[in-house]
C-alpha positions in Angstrom: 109.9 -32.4 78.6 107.1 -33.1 81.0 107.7 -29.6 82.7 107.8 -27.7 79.1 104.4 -29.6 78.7 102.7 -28.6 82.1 104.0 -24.7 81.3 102.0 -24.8 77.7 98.9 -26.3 79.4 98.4 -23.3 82.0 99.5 -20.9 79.3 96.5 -22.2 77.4 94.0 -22.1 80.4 94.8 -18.6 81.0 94.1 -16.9 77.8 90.9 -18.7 77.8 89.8 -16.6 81.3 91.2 -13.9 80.1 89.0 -11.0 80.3 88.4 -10.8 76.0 87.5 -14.8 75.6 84.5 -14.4 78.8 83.0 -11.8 77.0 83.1 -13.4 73.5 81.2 -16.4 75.2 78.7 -14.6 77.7 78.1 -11.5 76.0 74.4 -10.7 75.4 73.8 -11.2 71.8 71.7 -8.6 69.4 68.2 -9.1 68.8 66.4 -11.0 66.2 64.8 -8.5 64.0 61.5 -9.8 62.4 59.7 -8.4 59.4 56.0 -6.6 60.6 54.6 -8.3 57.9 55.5 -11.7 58.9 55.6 -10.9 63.1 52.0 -8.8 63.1 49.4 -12.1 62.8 51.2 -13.9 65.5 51.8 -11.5 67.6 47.7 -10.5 67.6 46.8 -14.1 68.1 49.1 -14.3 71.2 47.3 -10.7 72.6 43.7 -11.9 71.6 44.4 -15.0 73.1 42.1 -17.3 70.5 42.6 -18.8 67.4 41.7 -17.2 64.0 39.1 -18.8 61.9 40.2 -18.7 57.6 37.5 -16.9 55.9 36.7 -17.8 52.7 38.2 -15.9 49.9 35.0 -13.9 48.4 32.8 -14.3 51.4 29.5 -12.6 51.3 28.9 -9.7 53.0 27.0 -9.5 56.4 24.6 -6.4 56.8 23.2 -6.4 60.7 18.8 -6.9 61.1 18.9 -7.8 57.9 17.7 -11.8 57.4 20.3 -13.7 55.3 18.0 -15.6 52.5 19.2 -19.5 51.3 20.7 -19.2 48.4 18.7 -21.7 47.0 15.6 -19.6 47.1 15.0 -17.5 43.9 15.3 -13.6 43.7 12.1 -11.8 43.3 11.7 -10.3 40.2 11.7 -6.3 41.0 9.7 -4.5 38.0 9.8 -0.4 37.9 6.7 1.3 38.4 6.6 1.6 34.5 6.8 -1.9 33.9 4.4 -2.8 36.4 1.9 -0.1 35.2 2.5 -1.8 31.8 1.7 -5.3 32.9 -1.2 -4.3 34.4 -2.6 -2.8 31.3 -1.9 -5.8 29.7 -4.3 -7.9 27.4 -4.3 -11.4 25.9 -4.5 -11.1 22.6 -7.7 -12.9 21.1 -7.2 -16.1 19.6 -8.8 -15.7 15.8 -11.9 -17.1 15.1 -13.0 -17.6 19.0 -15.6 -15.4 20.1 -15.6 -14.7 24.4 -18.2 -16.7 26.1 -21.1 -14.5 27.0 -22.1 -14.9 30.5 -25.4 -12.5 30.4 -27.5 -15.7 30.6 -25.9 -16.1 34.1 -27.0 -12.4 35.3 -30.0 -11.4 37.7 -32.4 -9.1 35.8 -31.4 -6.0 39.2 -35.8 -5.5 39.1 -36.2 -8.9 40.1 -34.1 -8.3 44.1 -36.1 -7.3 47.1 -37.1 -4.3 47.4 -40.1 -2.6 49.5 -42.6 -1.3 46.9 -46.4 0.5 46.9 -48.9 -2.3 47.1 -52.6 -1.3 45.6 -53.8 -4.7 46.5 -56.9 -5.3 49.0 -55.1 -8.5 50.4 -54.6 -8.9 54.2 -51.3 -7.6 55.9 -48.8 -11.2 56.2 -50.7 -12.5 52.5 -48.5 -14.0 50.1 -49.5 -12.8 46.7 -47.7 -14.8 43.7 -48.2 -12.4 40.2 -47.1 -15.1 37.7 -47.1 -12.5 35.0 -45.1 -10.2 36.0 -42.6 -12.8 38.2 -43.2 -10.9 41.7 -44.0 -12.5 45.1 -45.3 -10.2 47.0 -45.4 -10.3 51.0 -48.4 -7.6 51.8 -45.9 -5.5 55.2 -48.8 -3.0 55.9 -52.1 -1.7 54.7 -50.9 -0.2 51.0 -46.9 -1.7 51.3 -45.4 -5.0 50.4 -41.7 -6.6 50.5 -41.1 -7.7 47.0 -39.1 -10.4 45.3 -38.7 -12.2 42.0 -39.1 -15.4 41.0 -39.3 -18.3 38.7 -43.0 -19.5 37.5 -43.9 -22.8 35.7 -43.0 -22.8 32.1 -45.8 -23.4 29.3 -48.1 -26.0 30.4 -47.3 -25.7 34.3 -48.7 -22.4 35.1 -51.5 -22.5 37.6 -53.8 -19.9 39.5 -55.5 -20.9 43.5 -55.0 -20.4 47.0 -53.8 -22.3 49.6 -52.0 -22.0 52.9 -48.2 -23.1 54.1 -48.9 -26.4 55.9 -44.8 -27.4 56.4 -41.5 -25.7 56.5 -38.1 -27.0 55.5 -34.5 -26.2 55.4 -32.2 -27.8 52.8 -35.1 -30.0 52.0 -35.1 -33.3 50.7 -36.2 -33.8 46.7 -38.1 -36.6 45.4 -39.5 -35.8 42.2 -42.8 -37.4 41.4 -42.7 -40.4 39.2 -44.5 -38.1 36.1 -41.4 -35.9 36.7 -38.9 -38.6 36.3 -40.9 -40.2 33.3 -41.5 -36.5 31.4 -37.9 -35.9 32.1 -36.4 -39.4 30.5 -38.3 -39.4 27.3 -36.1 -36.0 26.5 -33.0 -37.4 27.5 -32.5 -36.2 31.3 -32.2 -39.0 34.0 -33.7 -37.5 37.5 -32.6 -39.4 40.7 -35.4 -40.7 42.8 -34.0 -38.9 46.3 -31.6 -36.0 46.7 -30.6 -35.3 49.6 -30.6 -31.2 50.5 -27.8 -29.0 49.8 -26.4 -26.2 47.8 -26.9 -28.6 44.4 -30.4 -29.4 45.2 -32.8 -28.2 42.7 -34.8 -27.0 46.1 -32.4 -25.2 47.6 -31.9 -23.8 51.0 -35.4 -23.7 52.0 -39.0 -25.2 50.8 -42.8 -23.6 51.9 -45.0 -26.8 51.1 -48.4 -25.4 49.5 -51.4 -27.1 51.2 -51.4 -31.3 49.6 -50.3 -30.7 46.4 -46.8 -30.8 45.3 -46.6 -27.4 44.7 -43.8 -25.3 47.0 -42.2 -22.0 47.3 -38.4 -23.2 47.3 -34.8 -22.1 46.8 -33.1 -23.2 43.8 -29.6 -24.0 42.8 -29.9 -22.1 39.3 -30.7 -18.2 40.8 -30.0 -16.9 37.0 -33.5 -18.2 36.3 -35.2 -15.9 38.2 -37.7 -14.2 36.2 -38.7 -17.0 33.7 -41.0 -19.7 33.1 -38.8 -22.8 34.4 -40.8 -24.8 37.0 -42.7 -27.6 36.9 -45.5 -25.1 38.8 -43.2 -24.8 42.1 -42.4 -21.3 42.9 -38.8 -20.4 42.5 -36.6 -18.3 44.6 -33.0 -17.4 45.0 -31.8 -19.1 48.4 -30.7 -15.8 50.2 -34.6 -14.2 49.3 -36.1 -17.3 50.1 -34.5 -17.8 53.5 -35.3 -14.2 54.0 -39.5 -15.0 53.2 -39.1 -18.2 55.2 -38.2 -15.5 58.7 -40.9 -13.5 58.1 -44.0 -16.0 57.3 -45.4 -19.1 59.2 -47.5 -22.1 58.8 -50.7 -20.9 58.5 -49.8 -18.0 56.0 -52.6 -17.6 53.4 -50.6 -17.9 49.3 -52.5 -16.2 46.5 -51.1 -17.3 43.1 -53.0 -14.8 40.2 
């Protein structure tokens, strides 16, 4: 019994090295075959050697040299050249019943700028000759010439006629009205300060030519569309950029006709 055993065993051992059951176990089996579809992605990741960012699903576009705006930052408004053309033609319409507010009064009569004129005269070349009629200062340049400008006289009342000589300059001058002035001025309603300092809202303006002692001047004014009227209180009134122009050209001294 124990020898029929022994045979079986080696039987056994034998047909498993037999030539058919080693090649059964050691043989080189076939190949995996992957779908591209499924292989492709990993397979570039492993040759790229770097991981692969998701991208959103409806990213926007990227155009190179060409800033990216916020999103949060509104379109312009592109209008054809039609449209625009349109706009630009474009009124209000007018409201009914409102008339548009006339701004003549505001307007420099174009006689009353500086301009070098014929001067028929017998005045002395540098004489300042104020024509209160017709609103023209008149700086006498050469024998038979003059530089003239307009200006504001004194209104009904305030108109006066003399001579006298600049005895003071001054640049952004200083106002303080006389006490008749402020007195005049209340009993119609209008409050004058006492001082005021100089600047463009001073009634003086950029630059005053004090008239011997009285309290007459050749000044500036913060109001030029009143050039050309009876305004003053019997100063003579200039716009700034004329006055400041005199005011180079003429020094103490300098004789002033008013006629």
């Amino acid at each position: 019994m124990t020898y029929f055993l022994r045979t079986a065993g080696l039987l056994f051992f034998a047909a498993l090295v037999t030539p058919a059951g080693a090649q059964g176990r050691y043989v080189e089996p076939p190949p995996v075959v992957v779908s591209p579809d499924l292989s492709a992605p990993w397979v570039m990741q492993l040759r790229n050697n770097q991981r692969t960012v998701a991208q959103p699903r409806y990213a926007q576009p990227q155009y190179r040299g060409v800033p990216q705006q916020p999103q949060s930052l509104p379109r312009l408004n592109v209008h054809p050249v039609g449209a625009t053309q349109q706009m630009r033609q474009y009124q209000p319409p007018q409201v009914q019943g409102r008339r548009p507010k006339d701004y003549s009064h505001l307007q420099i009569d174009p006689r009353f700028l500086p301009q070098e004129v014929q001067y028929e005269g017998n005045h002395a070349v540098g004489t300042i000759v104020v024509d209160t009629k017709q609103k023209f200062l008149y700086l006498v340049t050469a024998p038979g010439q003059a530089r003239r400008y307009g200006v504001g006289v004194g209104k009904e009342g305030f108109g006066w006629t003399g001579s006298h000589k600049i005895t003071n300059k001054r640049e952004w001058p200083d106002w303080r009205p006389p006490a008749e002035m402020i007195e005049r001025e209340k009993r119609q309603g209008r409050i004058l300060p006492v001082h005021m300092a100089g600047g463009p809202q001073n009634p003086l303006g950029a630059r005053a030519l004090y008239l011997g002692t009285t309290l007459y001047r050749i000044h500036g004014t913060n109001a030029p569309w009143t050039i050309g009227q009876n305004v003053s209180s019997g100063c003579i009134r200039m716009r700034n950029e004329d006055v400041i122009d005199l005011y180079e050209r003429v020094g103490v001294g300098t004789n002033v006709v008013v006629i």
